[in-house]
C-alpha positions in Angstrom: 0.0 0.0 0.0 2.6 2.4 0.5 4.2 2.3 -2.6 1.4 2.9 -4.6 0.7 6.0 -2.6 4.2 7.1 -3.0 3.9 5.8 -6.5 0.6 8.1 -6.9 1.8 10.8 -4.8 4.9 10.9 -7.5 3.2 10.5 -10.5 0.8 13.5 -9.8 4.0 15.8 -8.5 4.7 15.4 -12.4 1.9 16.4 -13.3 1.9 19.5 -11.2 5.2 20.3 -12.9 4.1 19.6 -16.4 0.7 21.6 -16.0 3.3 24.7 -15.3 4.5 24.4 -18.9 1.3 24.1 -20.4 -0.1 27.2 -18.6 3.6 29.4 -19.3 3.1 28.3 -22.5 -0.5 27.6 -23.6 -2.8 30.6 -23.9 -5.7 28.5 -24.4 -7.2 27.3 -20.6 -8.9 23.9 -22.0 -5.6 22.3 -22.7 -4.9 22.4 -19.2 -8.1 20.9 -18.7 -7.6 18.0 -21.2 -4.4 17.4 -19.4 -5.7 16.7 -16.1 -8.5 14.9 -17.1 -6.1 12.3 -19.8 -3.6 12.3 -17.0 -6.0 11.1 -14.0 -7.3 8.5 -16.6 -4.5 6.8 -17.4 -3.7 6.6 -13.8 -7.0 5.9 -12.5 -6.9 2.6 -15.7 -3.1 1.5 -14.4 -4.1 1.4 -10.5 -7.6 -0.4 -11.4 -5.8 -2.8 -13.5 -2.9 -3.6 -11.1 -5.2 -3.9 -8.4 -8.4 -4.9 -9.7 -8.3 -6.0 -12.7 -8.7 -9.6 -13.7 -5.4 -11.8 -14.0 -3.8 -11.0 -10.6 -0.3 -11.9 -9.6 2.8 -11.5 -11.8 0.2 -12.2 -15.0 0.7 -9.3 -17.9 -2.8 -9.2 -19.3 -3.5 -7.3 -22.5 -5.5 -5.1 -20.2 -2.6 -4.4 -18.3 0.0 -4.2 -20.8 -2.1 -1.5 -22.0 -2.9 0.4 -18.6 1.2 0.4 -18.7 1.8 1.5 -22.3 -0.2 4.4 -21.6 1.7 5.2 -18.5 4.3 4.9 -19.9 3.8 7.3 -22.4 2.5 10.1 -20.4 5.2 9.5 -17.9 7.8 9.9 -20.4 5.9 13.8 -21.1 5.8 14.8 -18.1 9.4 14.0 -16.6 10.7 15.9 -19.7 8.7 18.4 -19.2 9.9 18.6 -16.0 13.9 18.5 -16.5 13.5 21.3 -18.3 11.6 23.1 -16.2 13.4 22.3 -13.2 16.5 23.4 -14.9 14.6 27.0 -15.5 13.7 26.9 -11.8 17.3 26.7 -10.5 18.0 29.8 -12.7 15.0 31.7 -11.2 15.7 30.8 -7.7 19.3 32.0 -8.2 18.0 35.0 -9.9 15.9 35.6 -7.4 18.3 35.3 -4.3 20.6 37.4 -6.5 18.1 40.4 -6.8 17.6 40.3 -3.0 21.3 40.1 -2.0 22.2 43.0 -4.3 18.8 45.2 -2.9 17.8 45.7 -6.8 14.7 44.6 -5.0 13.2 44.8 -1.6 11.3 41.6 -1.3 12.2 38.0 -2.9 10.8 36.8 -5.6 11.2 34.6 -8.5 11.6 36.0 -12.2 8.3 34.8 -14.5 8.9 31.6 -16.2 10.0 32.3 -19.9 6.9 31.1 -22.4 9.4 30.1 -25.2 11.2 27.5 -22.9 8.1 25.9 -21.8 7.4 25.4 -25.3 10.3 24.0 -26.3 9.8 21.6 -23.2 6.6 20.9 -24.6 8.2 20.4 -28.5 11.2 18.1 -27.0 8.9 16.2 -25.1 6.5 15.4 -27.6 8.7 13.9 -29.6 9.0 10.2 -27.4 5.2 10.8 -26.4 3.8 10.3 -30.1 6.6 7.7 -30.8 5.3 5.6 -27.7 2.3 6.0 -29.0 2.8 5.1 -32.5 5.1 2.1 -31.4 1.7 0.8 -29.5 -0.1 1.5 -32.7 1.9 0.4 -35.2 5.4 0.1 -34.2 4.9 -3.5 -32.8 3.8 -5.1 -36.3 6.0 -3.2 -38.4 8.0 -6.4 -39.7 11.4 -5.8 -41.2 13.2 -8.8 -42.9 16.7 -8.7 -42.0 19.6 -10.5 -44.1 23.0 -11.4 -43.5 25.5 -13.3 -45.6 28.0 -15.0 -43.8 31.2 -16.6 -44.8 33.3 -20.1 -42.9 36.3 -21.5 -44.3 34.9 -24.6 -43.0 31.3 -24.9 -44.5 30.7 -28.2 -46.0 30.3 -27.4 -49.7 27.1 -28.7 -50.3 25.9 -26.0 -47.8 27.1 -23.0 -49.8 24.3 -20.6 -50.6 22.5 -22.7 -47.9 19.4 -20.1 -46.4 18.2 -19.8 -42.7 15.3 -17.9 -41.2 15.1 -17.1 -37.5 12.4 -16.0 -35.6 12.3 -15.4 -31.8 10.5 -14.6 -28.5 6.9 -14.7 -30.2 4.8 -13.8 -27.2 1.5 -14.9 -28.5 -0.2 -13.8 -25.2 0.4 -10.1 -26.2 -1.0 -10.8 -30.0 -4.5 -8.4 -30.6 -4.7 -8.5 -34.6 -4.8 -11.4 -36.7 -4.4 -9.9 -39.9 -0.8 -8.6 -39.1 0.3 -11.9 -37.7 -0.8 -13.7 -40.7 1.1 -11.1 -42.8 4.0 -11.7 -41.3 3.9 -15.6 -41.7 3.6 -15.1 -45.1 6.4 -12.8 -44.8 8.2 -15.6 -43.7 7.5 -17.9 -45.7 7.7 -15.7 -48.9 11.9 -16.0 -47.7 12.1 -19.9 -49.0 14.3 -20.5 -46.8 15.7 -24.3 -46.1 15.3 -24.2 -42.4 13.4 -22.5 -40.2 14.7 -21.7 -36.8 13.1 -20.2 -33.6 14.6 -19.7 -30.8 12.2 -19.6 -28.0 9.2 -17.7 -26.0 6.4 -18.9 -27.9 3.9 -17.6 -25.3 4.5 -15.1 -22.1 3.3 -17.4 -19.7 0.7 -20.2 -20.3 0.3 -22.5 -23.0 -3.0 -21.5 -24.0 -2.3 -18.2 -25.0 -0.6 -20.4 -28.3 -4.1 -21.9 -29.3 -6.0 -18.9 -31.3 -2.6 -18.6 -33.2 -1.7 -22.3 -33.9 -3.2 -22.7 -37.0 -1.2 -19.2 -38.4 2.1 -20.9 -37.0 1.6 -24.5 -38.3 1.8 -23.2 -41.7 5.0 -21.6 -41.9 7.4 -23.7 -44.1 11.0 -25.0 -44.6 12.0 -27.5 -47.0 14.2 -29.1 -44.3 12.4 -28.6 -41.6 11.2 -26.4 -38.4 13.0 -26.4 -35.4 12.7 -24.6 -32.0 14.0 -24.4 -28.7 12.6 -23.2 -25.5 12.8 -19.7 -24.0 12.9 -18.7 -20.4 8.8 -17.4 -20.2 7.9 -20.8 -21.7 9.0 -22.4 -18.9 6.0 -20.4 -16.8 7.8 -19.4 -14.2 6.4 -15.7 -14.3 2.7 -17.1 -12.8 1.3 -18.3 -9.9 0.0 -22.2 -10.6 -2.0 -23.5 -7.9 -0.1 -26.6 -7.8 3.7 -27.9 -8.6 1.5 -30.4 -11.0 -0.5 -27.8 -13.0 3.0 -26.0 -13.6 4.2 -29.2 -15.3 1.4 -29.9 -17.0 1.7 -26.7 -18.8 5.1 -26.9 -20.2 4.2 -30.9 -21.4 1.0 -28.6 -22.9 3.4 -26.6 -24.6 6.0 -28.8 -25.8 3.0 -30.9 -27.4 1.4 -27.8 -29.2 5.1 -27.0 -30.5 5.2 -30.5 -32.1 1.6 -30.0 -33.2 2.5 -26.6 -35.1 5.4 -29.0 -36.6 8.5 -27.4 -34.8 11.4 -30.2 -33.6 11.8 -29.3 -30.0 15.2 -29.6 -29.0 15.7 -30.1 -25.5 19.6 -30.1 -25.3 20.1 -32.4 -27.7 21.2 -32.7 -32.1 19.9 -33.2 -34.7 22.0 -33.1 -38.1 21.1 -31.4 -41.5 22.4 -33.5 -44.4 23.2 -32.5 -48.2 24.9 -35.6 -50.1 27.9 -36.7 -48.0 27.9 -33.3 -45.9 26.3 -32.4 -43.1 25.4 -29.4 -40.8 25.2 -30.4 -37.0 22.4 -28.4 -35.2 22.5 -28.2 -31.8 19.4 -26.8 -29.0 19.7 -25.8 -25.6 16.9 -25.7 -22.9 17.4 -21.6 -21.8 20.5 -20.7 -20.0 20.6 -17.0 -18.8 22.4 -15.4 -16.0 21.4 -12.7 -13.4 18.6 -15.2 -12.1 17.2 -16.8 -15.3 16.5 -20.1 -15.4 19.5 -22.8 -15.9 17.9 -25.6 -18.3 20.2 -25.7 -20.6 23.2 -28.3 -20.5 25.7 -27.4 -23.7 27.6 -31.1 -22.4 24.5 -32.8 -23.1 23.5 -31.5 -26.0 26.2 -31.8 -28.1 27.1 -35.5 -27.0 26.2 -37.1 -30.4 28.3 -33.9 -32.4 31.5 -34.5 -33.7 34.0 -31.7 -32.7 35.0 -31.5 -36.5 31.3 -31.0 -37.6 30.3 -27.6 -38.7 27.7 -26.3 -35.6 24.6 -24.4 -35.4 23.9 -23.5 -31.7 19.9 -22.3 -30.7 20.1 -20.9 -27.4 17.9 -18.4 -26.5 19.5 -16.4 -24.3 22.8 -14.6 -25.3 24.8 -14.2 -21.9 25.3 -18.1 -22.6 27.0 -17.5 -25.6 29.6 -15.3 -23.5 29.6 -17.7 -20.2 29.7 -21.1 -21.6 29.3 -21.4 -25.2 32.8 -18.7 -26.3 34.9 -21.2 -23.5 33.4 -24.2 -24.5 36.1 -26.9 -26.0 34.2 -27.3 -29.1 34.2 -24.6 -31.6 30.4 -23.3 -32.5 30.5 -21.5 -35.7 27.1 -19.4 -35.1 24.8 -19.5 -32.1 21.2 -17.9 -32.6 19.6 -16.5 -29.7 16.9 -13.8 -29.0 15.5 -12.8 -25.3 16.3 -9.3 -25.0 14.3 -7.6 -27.3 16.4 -4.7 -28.6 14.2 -3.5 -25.5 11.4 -2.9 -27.9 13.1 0.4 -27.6 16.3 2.3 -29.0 17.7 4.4 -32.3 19.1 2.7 -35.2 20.4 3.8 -38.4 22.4 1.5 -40.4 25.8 2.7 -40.6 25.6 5.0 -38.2 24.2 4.7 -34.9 22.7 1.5 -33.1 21.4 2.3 -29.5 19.0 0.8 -26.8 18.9 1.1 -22.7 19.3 -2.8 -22.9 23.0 -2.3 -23.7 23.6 -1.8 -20.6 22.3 -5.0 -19.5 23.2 -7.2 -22.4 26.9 -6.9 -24.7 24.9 -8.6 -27.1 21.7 -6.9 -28.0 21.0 -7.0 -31.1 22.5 -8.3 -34.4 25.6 -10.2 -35.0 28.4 -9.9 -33.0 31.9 -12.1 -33.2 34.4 -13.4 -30.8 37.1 -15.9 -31.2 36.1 -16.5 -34.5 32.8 -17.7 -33.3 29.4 -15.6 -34.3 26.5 -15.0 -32.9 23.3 -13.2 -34.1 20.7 -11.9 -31.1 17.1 -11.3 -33.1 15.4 -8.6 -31.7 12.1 -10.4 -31.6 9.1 -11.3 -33.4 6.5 -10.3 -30.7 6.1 -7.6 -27.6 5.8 -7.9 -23.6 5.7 -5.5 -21.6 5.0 -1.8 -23.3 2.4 -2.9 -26.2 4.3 -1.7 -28.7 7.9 -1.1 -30.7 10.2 2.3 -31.2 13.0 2.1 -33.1 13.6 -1.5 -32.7 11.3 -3.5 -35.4 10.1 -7.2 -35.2 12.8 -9.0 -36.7 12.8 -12.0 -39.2 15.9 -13.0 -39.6 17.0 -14.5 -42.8 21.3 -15.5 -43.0 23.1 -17.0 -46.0 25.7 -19.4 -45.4 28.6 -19.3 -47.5 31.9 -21.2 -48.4 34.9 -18.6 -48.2 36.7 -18.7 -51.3 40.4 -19.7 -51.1 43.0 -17.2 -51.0 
């Protein structure tokens, strides 16, 4: 209880702030009206559904995915807002104590806010508020097909040329609109890939959330197969079962619906993909992730039946094990595929030129392809959405990479 009402008592000391800027810099009183009244609805929506809403516990409803987006958003206004203004405040009260000390007047008081800074609070602040809110309208289904061609002295022949499509952390809970999920399976599809590759969180918590989308899924379509491996939210660790059993049950529920859609669950084992004489080990890992993810995954196990000359494909869904145990491993992984961090569903990036997100702070390996010790890896930022109902900056991702033979020098 008390956080909330220091929660509250914070959120509408923003709003305070930010209804200063409107009035230095509105001349119009209704806006200040409009203000109020938007920001006490989108609290009054966040508190009803993160206290009474349905789907209690650690359970991120659409409802309340929503409720947060919106939040979110209007946060985002008002503490810029407020920097700047706050900045301006400093100045005045220095003014002001100035003025006194020197006598040019004879009682303290602060200088009148300046109108053209609070509209430039207003213009700068405006700026992430419509992006937030275009990312929750159309941000979060704005598909981009992204494709790499990568070169190993050591790809079998028969695998030159040899396509791959990657998808990751599908979050079919947070799915609200069929038609662009069926788009983008046909986006994937239209790549013609030879194998299809996903690398984990197929739902955000329960494996039911899968069902209204299973028939989309089950007709995406490799030549040589679909493959997946699990994610850390598939696991359902982020909900309160009534039972140890029920828990269990779910995650048998899920790994059946996977095989129903027609992926191969790997479950730290191999499989191999053979051309001719040559062959391609792939390799999946239950999820590995460190600062208190879960620990499935066992590299020793699954790569039991690879030979340490064979060229390897890794699936693990989480990069810090790329970094912890796969980089250090004894066996030499040509490319691991993971996804998990979302490119934060937020950040700035312009090929050539800049590539940011908050999550690099968290994660070395965000976003893209990165390469160490002659080993690759490539992080897809994501098919789907959790948390903040939307995308800025940072697209749904279908991955699509090229293997290729490096000619001889």
């Amino acid at each position: 209880m008390l956080r909330w009402i220091l929660f509250i008592a914070f959120y509408l000391f923003l709003g305070f702030y930010a209804l200063q800027a409107l009035k230095t810099g509105s001349r119009y009183p209704w806006v200040y009206y409009v203000f109020i009244a938007l920001s006490l609805l989108v609290l009054g929506n966040f508190v009803f559904q993160f206290t009474l809403g349905e789907e209690q516990g650690r359970v991120l409803s659409r409802a309340k995915s929503y409720a947060f987006g919106f939040l979110l958003t209007m946060i985002t206004f008002k503490l810029i807002t407020v920097i700047f203004l706050f900045s301006e405040d400093i100045f005045r009260l220095i003014t002001g104590i100035y003025q006194k000390l020197s006598g040019s007047t004879k009682d303290f008081t602060l200088p009148q806010r300046r109108r053209f800074l609070s509209l430039i609070a207003m213009g700068v602040a405006s700026v992430p508020f419509g992006a937030l809110l275009y990312g929750m309208y159309k941000g979060k289904y704005n598909f981009k097909v992204l494709k790499y061609t990568m070169e190993f002295d050591d790809l079998p022949v028969a695998f030159d040329g040899y396509q791959i499509t990657q998808i990751s952390d599908v979050h079919s809970g947070s799915f609200d609109n069929r038609e662009k999920i069926e788009y983008a399976i046909d986006l994937v599809n239209r790549q013609k890939s030879d194998v299809l590759l996903f690398t984990g969180d197929m739902v955000n918590n329960k494996a039911e959330e899968m069902y209204p989308w299973k028939d989309l899924f089950a007709k995406l379509e490799a030549k040589d197969g679909k493959f997946s491996v699990l994610g850390n939210h598939d696991y359902g660790d982020y909900v309160d079962w009534e039972t140890p059993e029920a828990k269990k049950a779910n995650l048998e529920d899920l790994k059946k619906l996977q095989q129903e859609i027609g992926f191969d669950l790997l479950l730290n084992e191999s499989r191999f993909l053979q051309i001719g004489k040559d062959r391609i080990a792939l390799i999946g890992v239950e999820n590995w992730g460190k600062g208190g993810f879960k620990k499935a995954g066992d590299l020793k196990k699954a790569k039991s039946a690879v030979d340490k000359r064979d060229f390897k494909i890794l699936m693990s869904h989480d990069p810090s094990h790329w970094e912890e145990e796969v980089v250090p491993d004894d066996y030499h992984y040509h490319l691991t595929l993971s996804g998990h961090t979302h490119g934060m569903q937020f950040g700035i990036e312009i090929p050539g030129w800049i590539k940011w997100s908050p999550v690099k702070w968290r994660y070395k390996q965000w976003a893209g392809i990165y390469e160490e010790l002659g080993q690759f890896i490539n992080v897809n930022r994501g098919f789907g959405f959790l948390g903040y109902p939307g995308r800025v900056g940072i697209w749904p991702e279908i991955t699509v990479i090229t293997l290729k033979k490096k000619p001889l020098t």
